[in-house]
N, C-alpha and C positions, 0 to 999 in steps of 0.2 A: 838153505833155500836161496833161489837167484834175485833180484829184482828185475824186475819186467815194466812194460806197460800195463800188462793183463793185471798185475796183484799186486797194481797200487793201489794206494787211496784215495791219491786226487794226482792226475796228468795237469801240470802248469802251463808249460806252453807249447805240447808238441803241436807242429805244422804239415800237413799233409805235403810232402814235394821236399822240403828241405830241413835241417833242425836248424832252429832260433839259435843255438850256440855248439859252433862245430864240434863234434865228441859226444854230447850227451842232450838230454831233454830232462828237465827239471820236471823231478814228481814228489809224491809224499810219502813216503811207506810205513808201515807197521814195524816198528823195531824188530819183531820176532823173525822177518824174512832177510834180514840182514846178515851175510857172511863174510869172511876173509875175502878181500877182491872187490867187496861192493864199492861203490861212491856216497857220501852222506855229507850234508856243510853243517857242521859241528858248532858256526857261528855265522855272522852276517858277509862273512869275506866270496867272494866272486868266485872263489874255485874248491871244488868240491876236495876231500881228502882220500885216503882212501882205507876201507877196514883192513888191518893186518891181527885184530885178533878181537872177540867176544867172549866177556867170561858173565856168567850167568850165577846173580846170587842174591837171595833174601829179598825178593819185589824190584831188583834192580839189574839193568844189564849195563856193564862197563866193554865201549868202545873202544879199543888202539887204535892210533893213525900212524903212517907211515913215518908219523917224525918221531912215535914213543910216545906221545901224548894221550892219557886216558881221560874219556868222558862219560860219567856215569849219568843214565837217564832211568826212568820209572821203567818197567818191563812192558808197559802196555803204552808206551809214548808213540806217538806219529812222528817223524823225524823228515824233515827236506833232503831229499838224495840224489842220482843223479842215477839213469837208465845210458846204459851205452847208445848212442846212436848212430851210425855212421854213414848213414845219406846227406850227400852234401850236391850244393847244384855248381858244378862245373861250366866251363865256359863253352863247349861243346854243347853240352845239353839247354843253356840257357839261348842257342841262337840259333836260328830255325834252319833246317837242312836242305842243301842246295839243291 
């Protein structure tokens, strides 16, 4: 499954017009919609990581991140992640047309 806007659980700060932080908009998802390629912050650090692998076992779902790092959460955890976003407000569109 992909993460989206649509099938989150809670959208943090998207902004109609531009996103809050270039690249993505912070949401919350359901661990079960997380695949290889999502974005998820596995701690309180500033930049999301990214899933290169899900293994699924016994009430528990174990994370990979890009560095080899596994993180095992509950199977039914809400997790902070990160939805692609790539509107951004350039200098063009921010100054009114002649």
């Amino acid at each position: 499954m992909c993460l989206t806007l649509r099938n989150a659980v809670d959208v943090l700060d998207h902004q109609v017009g531009r996103a809050p932080v270039p690249g993505y908009t912070r949401t919350r998802h359901h661990i079960g919609h997380l695949s290889p390629g999502d974005w998820w912050f596995p701690g309180p650090g500033p930049s999301p990581h990214t899933v290169t692998g899900v293994q699924r076992r016994a009430g528990r779902v174990v994370l990979t991140d890009q560095y080899g790092g596994n993180f095992s959460h509950p199977d039914d955890a809400v997790l902070a992640t990160g939805v692609p976003d790539s509107r951004t407000l350039t200098r063009a569109a921010a100054q009114p047309s002649e």
